[in-house]
C-alpha positions in Angstrom: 48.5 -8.7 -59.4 52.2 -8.3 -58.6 53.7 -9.8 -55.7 53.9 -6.7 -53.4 50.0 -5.9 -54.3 48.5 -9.5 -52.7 51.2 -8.9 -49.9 49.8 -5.5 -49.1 46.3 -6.9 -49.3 47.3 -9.9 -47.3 48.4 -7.3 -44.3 45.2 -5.4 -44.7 42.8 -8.5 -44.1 45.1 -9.3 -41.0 45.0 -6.2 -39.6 41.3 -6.1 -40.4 40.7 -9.4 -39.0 43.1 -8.6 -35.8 41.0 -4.7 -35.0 37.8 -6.7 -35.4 38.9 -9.5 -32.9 39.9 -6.5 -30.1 36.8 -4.6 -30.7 34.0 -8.2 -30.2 36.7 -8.4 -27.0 35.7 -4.7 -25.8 32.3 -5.3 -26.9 32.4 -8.6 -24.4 33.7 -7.2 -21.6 31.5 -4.2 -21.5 28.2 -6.3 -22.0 29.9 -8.4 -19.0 29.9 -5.4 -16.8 26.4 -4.6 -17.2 25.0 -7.6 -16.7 24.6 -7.1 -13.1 22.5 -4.5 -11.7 22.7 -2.7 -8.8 20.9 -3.4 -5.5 19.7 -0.8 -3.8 18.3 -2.2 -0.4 16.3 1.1 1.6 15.7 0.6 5.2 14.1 2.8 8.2 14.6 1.9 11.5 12.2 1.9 13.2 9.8 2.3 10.6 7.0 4.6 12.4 8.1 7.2 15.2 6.6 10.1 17.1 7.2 13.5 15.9 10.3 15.1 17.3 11.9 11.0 17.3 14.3 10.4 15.1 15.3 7.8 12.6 17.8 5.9 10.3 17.4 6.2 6.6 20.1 3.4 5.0 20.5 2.7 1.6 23.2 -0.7 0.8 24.2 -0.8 -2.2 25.4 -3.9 -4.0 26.5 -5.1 -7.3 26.7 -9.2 -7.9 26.7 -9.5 -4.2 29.2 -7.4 -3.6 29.7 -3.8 -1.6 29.7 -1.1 -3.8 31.6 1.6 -2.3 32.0 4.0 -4.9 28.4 5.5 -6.0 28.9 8.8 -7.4 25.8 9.9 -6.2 23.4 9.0 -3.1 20.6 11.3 -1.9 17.0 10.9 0.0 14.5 13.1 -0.9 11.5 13.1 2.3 8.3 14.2 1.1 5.5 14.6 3.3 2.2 13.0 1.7 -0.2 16.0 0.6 2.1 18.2 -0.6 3.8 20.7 1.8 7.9 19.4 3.3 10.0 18.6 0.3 13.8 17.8 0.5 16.9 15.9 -1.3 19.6 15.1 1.2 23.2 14.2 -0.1 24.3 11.1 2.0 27.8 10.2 2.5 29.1 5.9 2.4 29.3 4.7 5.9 30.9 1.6 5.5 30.3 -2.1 3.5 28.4 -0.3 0.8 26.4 1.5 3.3 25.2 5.3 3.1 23.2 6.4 5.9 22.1 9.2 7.9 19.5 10.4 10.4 16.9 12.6 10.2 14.3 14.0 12.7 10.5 14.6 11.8 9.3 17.6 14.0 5.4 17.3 12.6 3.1 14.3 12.4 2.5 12.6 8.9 3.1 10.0 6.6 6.5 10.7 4.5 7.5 9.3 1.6 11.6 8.5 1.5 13.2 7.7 -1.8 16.7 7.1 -2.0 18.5 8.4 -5.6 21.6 6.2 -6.3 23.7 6.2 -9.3 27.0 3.5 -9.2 28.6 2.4 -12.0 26.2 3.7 -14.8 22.9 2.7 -13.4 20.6 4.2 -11.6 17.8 3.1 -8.6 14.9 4.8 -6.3 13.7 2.5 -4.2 10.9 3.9 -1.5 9.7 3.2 1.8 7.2 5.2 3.9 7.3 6.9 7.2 4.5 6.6 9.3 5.1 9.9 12.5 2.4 9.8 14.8 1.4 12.9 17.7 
């Protein structure tokens, strides 16, 4: 092999060695990222009302402990039990990972309330039930 062959080889094992070192780096990192689901904590307050009351659906969202502000998607779908009133409601962040909103029930019934949340690649429906008395 002549001299400017085992240099050329020489470069291509570095360069080999140095995209392999930045890729396990990437791989690290992303792993890292994951690790830590998100918490998706549903409340209703209060948790049984008369028809034609209303109450307050929150959803905080957190990620390692932390607010997660940025969830590209939050939505409640209320479904009365039996079949019947069926609907997915976009909710907007309030504040310290917050999304909230309020939401009368005109008829009597027990509704089932799941919030949808995607942040940061996962996904989580939590549910709670509605108990709305006469």
């Amino acid at each position: 092999m002549t001299t400017k062959k085992v240099a050329l080889f020489a470069a291509m094992v570095l360069m080999a060695v140095a995209l392999a070192a930045c890729s396990d780096s990437q791989a690290e990192y992303s792993d890292d990222v994951m690790a830590e689901p998100i918490i998706v904590e549903l409340t209703l307050t209060p948790e049984s009302i008369q028809a034609g009351e209303k109450v307050l659906i929150q959803a905080k969202v957190t990620q390692a402990g932390n607010p997660v502000e940025d969830a590209n998607d939050v939505e409640f779908e209320v479904t009365l039990e039996g079949g019947g009133v069926q609907a997915k409601v976009p909710v907007k962040h309030d504040q310290d990972g917050v999304y909230q909103m309020e939401k009368t029930f005109p008829d009597a019934g027990t509704y089932r309330i799941v919030s949808h949340v995607t942040a940061r690649g996962q996904h989580s429906m939590p549910l709670k039930e509605l108990t709305v008395t006469e």
